[in-house]
MARKESE-165434 format. One record per residue (C-alpha): residue in three letters; x, y, z. Coordinates in nm, 3 decimals, decimal comma. Layout:
(node ala; (X; Y; Z)) ...
END
This chain:
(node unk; (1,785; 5,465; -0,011)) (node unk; (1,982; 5,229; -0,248)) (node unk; (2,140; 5,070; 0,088)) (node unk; (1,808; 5,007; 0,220)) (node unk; (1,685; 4,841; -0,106)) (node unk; (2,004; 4,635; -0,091)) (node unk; (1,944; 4,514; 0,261)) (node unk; (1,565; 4,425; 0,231)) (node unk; (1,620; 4,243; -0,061)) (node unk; (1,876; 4,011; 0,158)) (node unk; (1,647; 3,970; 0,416)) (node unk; (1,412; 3,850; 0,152)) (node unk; (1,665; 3,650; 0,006)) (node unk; (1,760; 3,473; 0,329)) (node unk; (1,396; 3,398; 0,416)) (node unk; (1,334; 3,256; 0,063)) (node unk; (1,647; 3,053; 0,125)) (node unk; (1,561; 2,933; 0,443)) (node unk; (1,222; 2,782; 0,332)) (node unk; (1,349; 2,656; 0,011)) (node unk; (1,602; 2,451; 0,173)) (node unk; (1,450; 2,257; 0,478)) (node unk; (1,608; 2,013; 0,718)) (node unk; (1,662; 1,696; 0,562)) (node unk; (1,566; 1,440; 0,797)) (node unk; (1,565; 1,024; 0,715)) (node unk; (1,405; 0,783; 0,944)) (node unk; (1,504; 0,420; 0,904)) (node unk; (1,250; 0,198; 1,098)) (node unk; (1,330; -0,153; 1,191)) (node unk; (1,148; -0,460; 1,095)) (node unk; (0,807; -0,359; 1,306)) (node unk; (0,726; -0,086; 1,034)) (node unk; (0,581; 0,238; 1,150)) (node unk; (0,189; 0,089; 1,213)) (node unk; (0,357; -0,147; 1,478)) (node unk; (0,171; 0,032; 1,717)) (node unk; (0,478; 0,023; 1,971)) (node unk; (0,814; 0,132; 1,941)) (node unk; (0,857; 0,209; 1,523)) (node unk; (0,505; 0,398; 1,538)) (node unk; (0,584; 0,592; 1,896)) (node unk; (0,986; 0,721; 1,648)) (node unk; (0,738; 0,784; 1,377)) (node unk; (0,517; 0,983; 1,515)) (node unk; (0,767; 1,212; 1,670)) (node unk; (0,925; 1,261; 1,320)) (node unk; (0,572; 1,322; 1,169)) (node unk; (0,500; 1,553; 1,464)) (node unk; (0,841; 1,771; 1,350)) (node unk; (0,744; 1,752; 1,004)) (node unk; (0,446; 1,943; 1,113)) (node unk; (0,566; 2,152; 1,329)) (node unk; (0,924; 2,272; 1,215)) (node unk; (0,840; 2,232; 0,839)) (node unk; (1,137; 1,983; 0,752)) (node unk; (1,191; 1,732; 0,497)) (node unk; (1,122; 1,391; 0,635)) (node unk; (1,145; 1,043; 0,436)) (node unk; (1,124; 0,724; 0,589)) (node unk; (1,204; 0,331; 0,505)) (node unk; (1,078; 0,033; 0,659)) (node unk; (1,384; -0,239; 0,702)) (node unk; (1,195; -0,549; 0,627)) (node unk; (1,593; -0,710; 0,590)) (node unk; (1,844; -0,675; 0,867)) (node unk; (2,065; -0,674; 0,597)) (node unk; (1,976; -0,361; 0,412)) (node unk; (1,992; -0,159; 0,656)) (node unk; (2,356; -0,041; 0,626)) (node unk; (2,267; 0,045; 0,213)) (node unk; (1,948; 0,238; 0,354)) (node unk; (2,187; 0,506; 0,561)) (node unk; (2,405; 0,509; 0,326)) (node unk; (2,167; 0,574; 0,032)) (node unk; (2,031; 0,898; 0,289)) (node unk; (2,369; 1,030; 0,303)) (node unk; (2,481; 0,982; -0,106)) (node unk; (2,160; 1,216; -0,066)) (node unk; (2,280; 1,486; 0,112)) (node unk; (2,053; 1,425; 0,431)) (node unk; (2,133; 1,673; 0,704)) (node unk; (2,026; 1,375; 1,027)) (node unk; (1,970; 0,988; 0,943)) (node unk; (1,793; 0,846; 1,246)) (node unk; (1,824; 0,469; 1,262)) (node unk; (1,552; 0,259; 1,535)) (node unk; (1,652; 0,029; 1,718)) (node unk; (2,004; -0,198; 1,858)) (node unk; (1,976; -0,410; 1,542)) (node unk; (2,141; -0,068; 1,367)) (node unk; (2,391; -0,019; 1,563)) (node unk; (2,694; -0,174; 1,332)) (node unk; (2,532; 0,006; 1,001)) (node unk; (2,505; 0,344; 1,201)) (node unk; (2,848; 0,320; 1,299)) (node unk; (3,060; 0,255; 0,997)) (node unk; (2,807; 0,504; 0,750)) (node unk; (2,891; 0,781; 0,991)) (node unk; (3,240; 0,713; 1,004)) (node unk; (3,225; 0,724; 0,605)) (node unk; (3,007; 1,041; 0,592)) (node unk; (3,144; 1,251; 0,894)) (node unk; (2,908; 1,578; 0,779)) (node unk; (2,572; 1,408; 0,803)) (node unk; (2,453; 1,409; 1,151)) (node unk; (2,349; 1,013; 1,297)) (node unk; (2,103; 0,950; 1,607)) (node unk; (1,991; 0,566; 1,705)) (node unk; (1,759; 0,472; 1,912)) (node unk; (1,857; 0,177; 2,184)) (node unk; (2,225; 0,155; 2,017)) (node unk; (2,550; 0,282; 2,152)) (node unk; (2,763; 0,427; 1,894)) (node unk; (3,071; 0,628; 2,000)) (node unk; (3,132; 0,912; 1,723)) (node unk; (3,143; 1,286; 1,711)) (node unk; (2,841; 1,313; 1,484)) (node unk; (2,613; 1,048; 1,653)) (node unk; (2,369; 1,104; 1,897)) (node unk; (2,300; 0,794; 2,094)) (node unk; (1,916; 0,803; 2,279)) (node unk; (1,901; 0,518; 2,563)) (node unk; (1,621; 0,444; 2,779)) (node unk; (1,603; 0,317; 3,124)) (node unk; (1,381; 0,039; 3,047)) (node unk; (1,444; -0,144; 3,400)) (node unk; (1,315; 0,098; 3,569)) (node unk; (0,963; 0,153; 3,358)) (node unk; (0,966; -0,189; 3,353)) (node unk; (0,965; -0,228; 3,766)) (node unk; (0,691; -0,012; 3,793)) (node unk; (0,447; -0,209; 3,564)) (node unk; (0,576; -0,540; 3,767)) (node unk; (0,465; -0,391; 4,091)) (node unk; (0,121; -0,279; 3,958)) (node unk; (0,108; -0,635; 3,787)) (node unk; (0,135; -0,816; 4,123)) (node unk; (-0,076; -0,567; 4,271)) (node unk; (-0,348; -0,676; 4,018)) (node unk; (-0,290; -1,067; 4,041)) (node unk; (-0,560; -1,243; 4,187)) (node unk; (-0,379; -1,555; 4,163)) (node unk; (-0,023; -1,483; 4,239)) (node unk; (0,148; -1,539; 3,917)) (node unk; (0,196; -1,297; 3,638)) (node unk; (0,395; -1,351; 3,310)) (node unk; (0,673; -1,181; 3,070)) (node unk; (0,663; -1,260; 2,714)) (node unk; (0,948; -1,072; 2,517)) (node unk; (0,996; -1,026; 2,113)) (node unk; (1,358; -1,114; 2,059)) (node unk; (1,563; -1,263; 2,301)) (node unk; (1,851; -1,002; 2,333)) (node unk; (1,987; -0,854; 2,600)) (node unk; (1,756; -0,541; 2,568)) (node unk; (1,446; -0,711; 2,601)) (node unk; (1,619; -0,935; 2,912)) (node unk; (1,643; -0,623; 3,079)) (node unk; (1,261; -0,530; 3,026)) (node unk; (1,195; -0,872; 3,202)) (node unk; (1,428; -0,847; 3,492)) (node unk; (1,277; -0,501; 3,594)) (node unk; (0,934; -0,624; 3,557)) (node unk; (1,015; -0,952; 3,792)) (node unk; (1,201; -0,738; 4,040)) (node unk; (0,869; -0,477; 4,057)) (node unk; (0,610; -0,748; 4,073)) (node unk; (0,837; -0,932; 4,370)) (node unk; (0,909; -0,597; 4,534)) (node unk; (0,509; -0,600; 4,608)) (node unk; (0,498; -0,938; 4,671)) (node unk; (0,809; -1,150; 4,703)) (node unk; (0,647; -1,521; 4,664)) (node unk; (0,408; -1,439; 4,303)) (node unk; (0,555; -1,672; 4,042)) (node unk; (0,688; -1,470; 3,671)) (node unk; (0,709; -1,691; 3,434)) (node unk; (0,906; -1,595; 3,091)) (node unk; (0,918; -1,648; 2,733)) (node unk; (1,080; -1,544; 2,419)) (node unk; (0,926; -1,520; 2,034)) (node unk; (1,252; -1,622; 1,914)) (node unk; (1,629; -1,542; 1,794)) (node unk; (1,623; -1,343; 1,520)) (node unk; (1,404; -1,056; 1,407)) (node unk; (1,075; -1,192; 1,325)) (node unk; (1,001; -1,235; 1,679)) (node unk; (0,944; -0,895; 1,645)) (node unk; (0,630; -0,941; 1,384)) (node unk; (0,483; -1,302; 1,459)) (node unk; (0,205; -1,248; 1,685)) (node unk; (0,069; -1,582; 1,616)) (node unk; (0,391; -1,731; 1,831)) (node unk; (0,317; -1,459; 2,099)) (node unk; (-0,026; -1,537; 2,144)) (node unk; (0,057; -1,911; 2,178)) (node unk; (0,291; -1,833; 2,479)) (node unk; (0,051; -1,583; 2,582)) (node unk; (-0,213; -1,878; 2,624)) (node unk; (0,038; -2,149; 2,767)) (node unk; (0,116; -1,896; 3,055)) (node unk; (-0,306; -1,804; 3,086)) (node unk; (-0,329; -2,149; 3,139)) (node unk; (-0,048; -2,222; 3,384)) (node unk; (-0,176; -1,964; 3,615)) (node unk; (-0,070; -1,609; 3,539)) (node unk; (-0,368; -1,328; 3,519)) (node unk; (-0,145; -1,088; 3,399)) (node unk; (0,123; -1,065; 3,112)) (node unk; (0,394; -0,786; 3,021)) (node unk; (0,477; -0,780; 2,638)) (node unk; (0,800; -0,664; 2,485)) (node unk; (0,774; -0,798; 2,161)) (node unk; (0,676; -0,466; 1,892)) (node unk; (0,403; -0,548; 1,660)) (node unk; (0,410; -0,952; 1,820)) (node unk; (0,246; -0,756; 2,124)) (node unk; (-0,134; -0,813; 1,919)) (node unk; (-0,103; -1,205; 1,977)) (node unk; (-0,079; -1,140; 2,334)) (node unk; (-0,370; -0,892; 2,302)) (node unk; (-0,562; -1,147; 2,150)) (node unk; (-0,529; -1,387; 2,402)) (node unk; (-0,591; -1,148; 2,761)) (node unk; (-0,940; -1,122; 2,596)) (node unk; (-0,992; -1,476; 2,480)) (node unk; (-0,889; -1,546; 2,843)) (node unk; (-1,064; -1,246; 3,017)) (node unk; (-0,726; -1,181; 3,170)) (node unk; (-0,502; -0,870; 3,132)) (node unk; (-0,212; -0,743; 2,924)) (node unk; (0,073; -0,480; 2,956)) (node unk; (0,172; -0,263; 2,681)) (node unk; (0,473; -0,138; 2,563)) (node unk; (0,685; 0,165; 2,390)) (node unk; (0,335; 0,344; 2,330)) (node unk; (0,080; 0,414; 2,507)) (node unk; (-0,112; 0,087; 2,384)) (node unk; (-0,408; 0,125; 2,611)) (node unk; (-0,652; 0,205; 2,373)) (node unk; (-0,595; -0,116; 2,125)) (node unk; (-0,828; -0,334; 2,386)) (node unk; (-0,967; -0,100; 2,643)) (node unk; (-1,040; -0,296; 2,982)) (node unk; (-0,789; -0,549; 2,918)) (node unk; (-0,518; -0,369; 2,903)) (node unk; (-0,387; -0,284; 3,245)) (node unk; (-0,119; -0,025; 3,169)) (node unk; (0,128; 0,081; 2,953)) (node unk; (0,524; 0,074; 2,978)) (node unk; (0,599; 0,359; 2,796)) (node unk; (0,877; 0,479; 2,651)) (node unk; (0,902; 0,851; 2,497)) (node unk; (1,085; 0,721; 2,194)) (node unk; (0,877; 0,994; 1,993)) (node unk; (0,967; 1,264; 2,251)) (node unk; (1,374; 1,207; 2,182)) (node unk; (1,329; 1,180; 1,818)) (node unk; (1,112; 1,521; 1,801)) (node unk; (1,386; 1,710; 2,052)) (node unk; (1,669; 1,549; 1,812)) (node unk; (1,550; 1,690; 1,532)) (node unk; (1,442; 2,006; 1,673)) (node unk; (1,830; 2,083; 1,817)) (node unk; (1,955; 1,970; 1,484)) (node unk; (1,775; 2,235; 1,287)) (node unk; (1,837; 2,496; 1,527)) (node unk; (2,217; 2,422; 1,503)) (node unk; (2,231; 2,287; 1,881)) (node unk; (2,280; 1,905; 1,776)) (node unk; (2,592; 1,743; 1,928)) (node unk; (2,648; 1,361; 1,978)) (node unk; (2,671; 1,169; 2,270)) (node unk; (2,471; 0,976; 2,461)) (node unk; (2,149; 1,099; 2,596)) (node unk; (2,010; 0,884; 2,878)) (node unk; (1,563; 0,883; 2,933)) (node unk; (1,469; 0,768; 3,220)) (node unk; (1,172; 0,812; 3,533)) (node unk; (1,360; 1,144; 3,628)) (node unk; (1,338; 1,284; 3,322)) (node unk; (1,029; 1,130; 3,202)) (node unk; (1,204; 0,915; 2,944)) (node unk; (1,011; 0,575; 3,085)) (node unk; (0,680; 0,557; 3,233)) (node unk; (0,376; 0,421; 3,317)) (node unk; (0,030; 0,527; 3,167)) (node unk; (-0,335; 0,591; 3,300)) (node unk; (-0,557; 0,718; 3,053)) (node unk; (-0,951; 0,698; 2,981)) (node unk; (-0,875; 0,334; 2,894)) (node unk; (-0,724; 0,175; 3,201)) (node unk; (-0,825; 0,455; 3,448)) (node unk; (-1,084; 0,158; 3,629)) (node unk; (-0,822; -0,091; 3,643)) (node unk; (-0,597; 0,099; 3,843)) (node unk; (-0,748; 0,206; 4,150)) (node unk; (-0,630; 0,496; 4,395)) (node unk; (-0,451; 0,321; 4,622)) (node unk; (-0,257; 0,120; 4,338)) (node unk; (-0,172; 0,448; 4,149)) (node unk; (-0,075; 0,587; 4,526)) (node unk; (0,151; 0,271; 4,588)) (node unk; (0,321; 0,305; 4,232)) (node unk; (0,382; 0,684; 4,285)) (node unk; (0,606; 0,604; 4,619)) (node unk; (0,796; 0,358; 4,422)) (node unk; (0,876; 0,591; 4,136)) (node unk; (0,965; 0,870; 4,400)) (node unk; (1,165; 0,611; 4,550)) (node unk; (1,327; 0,471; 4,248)) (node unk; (1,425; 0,842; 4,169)) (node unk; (1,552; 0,930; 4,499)) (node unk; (1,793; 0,609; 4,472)) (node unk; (1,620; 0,440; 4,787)) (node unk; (1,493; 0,157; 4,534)) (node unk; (1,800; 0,012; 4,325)) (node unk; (1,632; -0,127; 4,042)) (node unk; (1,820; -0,442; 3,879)) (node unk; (2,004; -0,416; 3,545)) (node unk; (2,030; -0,641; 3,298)) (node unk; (2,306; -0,481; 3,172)) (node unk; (2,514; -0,459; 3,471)) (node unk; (2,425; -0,843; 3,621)) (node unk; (2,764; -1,023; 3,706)) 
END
């Protein structure tokens, strides 16, 4: 009887325990802030959607300085934070030396490389989204040119670009794609005045339809597909639904699908580091049709995109890198 007594009131214990002391999770958000409505929202809500659903302890910071980020991880692991997740390349160096310096605590980063036993690295195979929203871009043009405008000009956003030139030529291999940066630093990221400029220069020079990479920049370009009743492509999130009917698609990236799994294997004790690669054959990058767009894309352009995503998967389309360019 005593023994019995004894063991329920451990189970009891170890429930109480359990609830009283939740995951710790900190999210560290780049310069785009989480209402960015692209890439920092898209992390966001996968952390919010964990909070709901597995109970844990989230807090999250906005870095509105590049340089603060390294003092924002390592004020999350002074704390005792079980998993720091930094967005985006620009954290790559902080990520790096605060998990060297605080080997318990459990790291992830989003578009960053980091090589360490406690750092989960979650790259996307933006190329390849990318190529699919070029093809369906040139499959749209009415006037044989289509444009690129990207947020900072990094590598990263380079590759969006070359995959989306390579798609749109792949369905037709004389449209013109024209290309422009925000600028060098990170405001490009939140200046959609800038965007909407080059948005407009390109309207006028021809194109009918524009990809933006460029986080919460991606409004300006918004803005000016419906000044110039010409279309837009999203990016990161499902953007859609910000101007329905002039936004042809989205180039999506489940940024809030690897944050959500992340966090899920670290509180069930299955987190390891390493890189984790998200791509069309696992979902990772895609395209989007929703209740927004689904009259812009017609059958036979949704059929035509299908084959080259089956074909992309199966290795019979080798989509260009960025990354790998000699």
């Amino acid at each position: 009887m005593v023994k019995s007594i004894l063991t329920a009131l451990l189970i009891v214990s170890f429930n109480i325990s359990s609830y009283a002391n939740p995951l710790k999770v900190g999210l560290v958000l780049d310069k785009g802030g989480k209402d960015d409505k692209s890439f920092n929202s898209a992390a966001y809500q996968g952390a919010s959607k964990a909070e709901k659903d597995l109970k844990i302890d989230l807090k999250y910071v906005e870095a509105t300085d590049t340089n603060a980020i390294e003092n924002l991880h390592r004020s999350f692991a002074r704390k005792n934070f079980d998993l720091i997740i930094g967005i985006g390349f620009a954290q790559k160096d902080a990520v790096k030396k605060v998990a060297a310096q605080f080997p318990q605590v459990k790291f992830a980063i989003v578009d960053g490389e980091v090589t360490a036993p406690n750092v989960r690295s979650l790259l996307f195979e933006e190329h390849e989204g990318s190529f699919l929203v070029g093809a369906l871009a040139a499959m749209n043009s009415k006037s044989n040119s289509v444009g690129f405008v990207g947020g900072m000009d990094i590598p990263l956003i380079r590759r969006f670009a070359m995959g989306y030139a390579a798609g749109a030529k792949y369905v037709n291999p004389k449209i013109n794609v024209s290309e422009n940066y925000v600028g060098v630093t990170g405001e490009a990221w939140n200046n959609p005045a800038k965007a909407k400029e080059l948005a407009l220069a390109q309207y006028s020079k021809g194109a009918d339809v524009i990809f933006v990479a460029a986080g919460a920049s991606n409004t300006g370009v918004f803005d000016a597909a419906e000044e110039k009743k010409k279309f837009a492509i999203g990016v990161d999130s499902n953007q859609n639904w910000i101007k329905p009917g002039v936004i042809l698609t989205s180039m999506m990236k489940a940024v809030d699908v690897a944050v959500y799994d992340t966090i899920k294997e670290a509180q069930a004790g299955k987190f390891t580091g390493g890189i984790v690669h998200f791509g069309l054959k696992n979902e990772g990058v895609n395209y989007t049709v929703d209740k927004y767009n689904e009259k812009l894309i017609t059958p036979d352009m949704k059929k035509k995109v299908e084959e080259i995503k089956k074909k992309i998967i199966a290795g019979q389309i080798q989509v260009p890198d960025y990354y790998k360019k000699k």
